[in-house]
Steps between C-alpha positions, in 0.01 A plus 500: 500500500853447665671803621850604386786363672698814585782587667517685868368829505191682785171626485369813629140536635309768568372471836226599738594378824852541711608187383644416171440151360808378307350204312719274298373352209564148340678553219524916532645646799326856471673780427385816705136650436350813717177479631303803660581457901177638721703529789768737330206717496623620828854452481771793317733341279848644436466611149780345338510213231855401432593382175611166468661468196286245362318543156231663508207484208535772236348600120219293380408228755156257474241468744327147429193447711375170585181502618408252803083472585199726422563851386224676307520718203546830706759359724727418216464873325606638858793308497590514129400878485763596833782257332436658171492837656836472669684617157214676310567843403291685779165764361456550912673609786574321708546176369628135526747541255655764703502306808686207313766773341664465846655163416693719231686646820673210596764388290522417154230687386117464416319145497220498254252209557257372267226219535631177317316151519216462713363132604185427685433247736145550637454138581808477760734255371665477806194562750414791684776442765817542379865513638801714399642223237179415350486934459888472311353231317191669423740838413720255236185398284565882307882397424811642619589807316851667609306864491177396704274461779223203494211618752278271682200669549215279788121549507351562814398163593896341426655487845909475503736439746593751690204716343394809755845443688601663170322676267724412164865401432764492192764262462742362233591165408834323232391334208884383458652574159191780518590710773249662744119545469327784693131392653293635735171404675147755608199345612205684563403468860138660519372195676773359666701800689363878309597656846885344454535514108251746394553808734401813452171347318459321797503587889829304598475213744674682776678906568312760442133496332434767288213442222643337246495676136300436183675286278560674196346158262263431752621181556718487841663206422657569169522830562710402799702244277619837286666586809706216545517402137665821480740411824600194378580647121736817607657229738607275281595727207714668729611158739408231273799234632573588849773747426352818380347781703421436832529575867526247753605133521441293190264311641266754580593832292296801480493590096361755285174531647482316814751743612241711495187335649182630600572816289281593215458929548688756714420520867461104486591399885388157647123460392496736299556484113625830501303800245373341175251621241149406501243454211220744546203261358643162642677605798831286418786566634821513236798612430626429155270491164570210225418423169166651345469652828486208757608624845668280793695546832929432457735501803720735542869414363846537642672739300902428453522875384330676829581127687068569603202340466333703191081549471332586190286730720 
């Protein structure tokens, strides 16, 4: 399937290494997308996202998943249960839907998300290697809705390019008379680069190496896909064409979350997590409870309010 001709506009990546990898695409020129950065695990950020004065997305917006490879029955109710969790009245304390209520900060107000369409492609159209247009193209099979964002989610054998230089990305792309379409891209990296994209489940590939914590699913690699998934969705709700919230230049902002990398507790220094809670029975380390009780692990957020990165715990 062709990919949407669209007009100029970047991509943001979230990255793990110093360098950040502006790829263009054919027929989309990404839009910006934040990817977790390992090495601003020991760097302090100025905490200050300027505004912009872009659009950002606001009220009820659609999160259409495409599916890309192998993912077993469990690994899809981790991901549907967090997405679903992210505006479900919370029973516990603390939980996801709390976490996401700091998008409401910025302006214009809350963004509700709800799952839409969801298309599977277990066989791998494309192949198991893909590149950043064949991911837009992959992204424009669920349509181009005004108030959405179409996720492509890898398996763990689907390499990408620029995969484990960056852990995730979000983008936007014209369809003409249309407008703008949000995407965004999380691939789960358990056997290609867990110490890079899967941190703190994993002992990172370099800095300091402290155990690494139970994930909270028991499976490190979509457990560590949360994480980003999460980056990648407070980024572009809040940055979703280049000119929203962000510090930095364009071409390499810090948004929402990535601001805010390597934080998941108080205390949290390089290395270190920071003070999370941990399941008695299981040992799991979390910091926000879901849906019928499902716990994960969410990055801190920059708060415009406090202008800080805010932990659930």
């Amino acid at each position: 399937m062709a990919a949407t001709a669209v007009s100029p506009s970047r991509h943001l990546t979230i990255l793990s290494s110093p360098l950040l990898l502006l790829l263009l695409l054919s027929t989309l020129q990404p839009s910006l997308a934040t990817t977790r950065k390992l090495t601003a695990l020991v760097q302090e950020q100025p905490l200050l996202l300027k505004y912009h004065n872009g659009p950002l997305l606001k009220g009820n917006t659609t999160v259409n998943l495409i599916w890309y490879g192998a993912f077993s029955a469990s690994q899809h109710a981790v991901v549907l249960d967090f997405l679903r969790s992210l505006t479900h009245s919370p029973s516990s304390s603390p939980s996801v839907a709390s976490w996401w209520l700091t998008t409401a900060r910025y302006r214009g107000g809350p963004c509700n998300l709800l799952v839409g369409r969801q298309l599977v492609d277990d066989k791998c159209s494309l192949g198991k290697r893909l590149s950043n247009a064949q991911l837009a193209a992959l992204a424009s099979r669920a349509g181009h809705g005004k108030n959405a964002i179409n996720v492509v989610l890898t398996s763990a054998d689907v390499a990408v390019d620029g995969f484990c230089s960056r852990c995730g990305t979000h983008g936007s792309g014209s369809t003409g008379s249309a407008g703008k379409f949000a995407y965004a891209w999380v691939g789960n990296a358990v056997s290609q680069c867990p110490g890079q994209c899967a941190w703190p489940f994993h002992q990172p590939i370099y800095g300091p190496q402290g155990p690494p914590l139970v994930a909270p699913n028991g499976d490190v690699g979509v457990d560590g896909m949360i994480i980003n998934l999460a980056t990648v969705l407070a980024g572009t709700v809040t940055n979703p064409f280049n000119n929203g919230y962000f510090q930095g230049p364009p071409e390499a902002p810090l948004e929402a979350v990535s601001a805010c990398t390597g934080i998941f507790g108080k205390g949290a220094y390089p290395g270190y997590p920071g003070a999370v809670l941990v399941e008695k029975a299981s040992g799991a380390s979390y910091n926000a409870i879901g849906v019928a009780g499902r716990k994960y692990l969410l990055p801190a957020m920059w708060d415009p309010t406090t202008s800080t990165c805010k932990t659930l715990v």
